[in-house]
N, C-alpha and C positions, 0 to 999 in steps of 0.2 A: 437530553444532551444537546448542547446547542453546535447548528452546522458545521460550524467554523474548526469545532474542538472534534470532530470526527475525522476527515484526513488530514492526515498530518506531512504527508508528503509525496510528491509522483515516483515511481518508481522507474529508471531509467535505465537500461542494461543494451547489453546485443539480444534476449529473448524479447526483452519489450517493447522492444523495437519491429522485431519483426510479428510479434503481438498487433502492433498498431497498425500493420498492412493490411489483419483482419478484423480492423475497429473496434480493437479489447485496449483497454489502457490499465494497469497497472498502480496499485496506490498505495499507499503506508496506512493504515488506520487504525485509531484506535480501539485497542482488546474490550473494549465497551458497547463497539456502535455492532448494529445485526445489519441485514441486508437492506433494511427498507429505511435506516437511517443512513445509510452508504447514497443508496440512489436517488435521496432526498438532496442529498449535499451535492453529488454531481450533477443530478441537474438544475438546482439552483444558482452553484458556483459556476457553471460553465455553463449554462442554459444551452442545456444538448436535451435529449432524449435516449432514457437508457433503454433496453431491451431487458438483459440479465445481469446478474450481479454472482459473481463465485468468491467466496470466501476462503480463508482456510488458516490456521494458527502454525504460525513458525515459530520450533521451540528454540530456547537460545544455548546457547555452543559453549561448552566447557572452553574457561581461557586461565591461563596462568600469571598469575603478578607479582614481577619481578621486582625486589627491593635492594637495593645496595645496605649489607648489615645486615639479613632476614632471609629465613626460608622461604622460595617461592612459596606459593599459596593458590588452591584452585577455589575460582571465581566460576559461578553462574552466571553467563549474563541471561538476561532480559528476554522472556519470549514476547512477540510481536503477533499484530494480524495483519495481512497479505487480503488486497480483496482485488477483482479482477471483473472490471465492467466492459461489458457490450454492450456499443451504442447502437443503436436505429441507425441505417442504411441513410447516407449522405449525411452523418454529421460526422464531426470531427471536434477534439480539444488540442488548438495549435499550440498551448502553453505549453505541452508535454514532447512535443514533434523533435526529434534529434538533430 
């Protein structure tokens, strides 16, 4: 799996934020990549140093779709994976900073 296609996006909230005061950042990644493909990307992307990495799959949420002319319809969306890095003491990723 090449770097670039393992996260997919930062993940930015009020928890994540205050995640980032204790140097954990938050990321979108692909249900493909394991841990050591996570901390490959962050720190060659962001050239930090990681510490740990926590993972964890979020399943996707029953949604309904509405049609003008048709009965609703219930839709699965998409389960996702959630990974959650701690960096080594004095670094930081400012792309992510609120």
């Amino acid at each position: 799996m090449e770097i670039t296609e393992v996260l997919r996006q930062g993940i930015v909230t009020e928890k994540t934020v205050r995640l980032q005061e204790q140097n954990q950042y938050t990321f979108k990644v692909a249900l493909r990549a394991n841990k050591i493909d996570i901390r490959r990307a962050v720190e060659t992307l962001f050239k930090v140093k990681v510490a740990s990495v926590n993972v964890m799959r979020m399943p996707g949420k029953p949604k309904l779709i509405r049609r003008r002319g048709s009965a609703p319809r219930p839709v699965e969306a998409r389960e996702w994976k959630k990974a959650i890095v701690t960096l080594k003491e004095g670094e930081s990723i400012d792309a992510l900073k609120a």
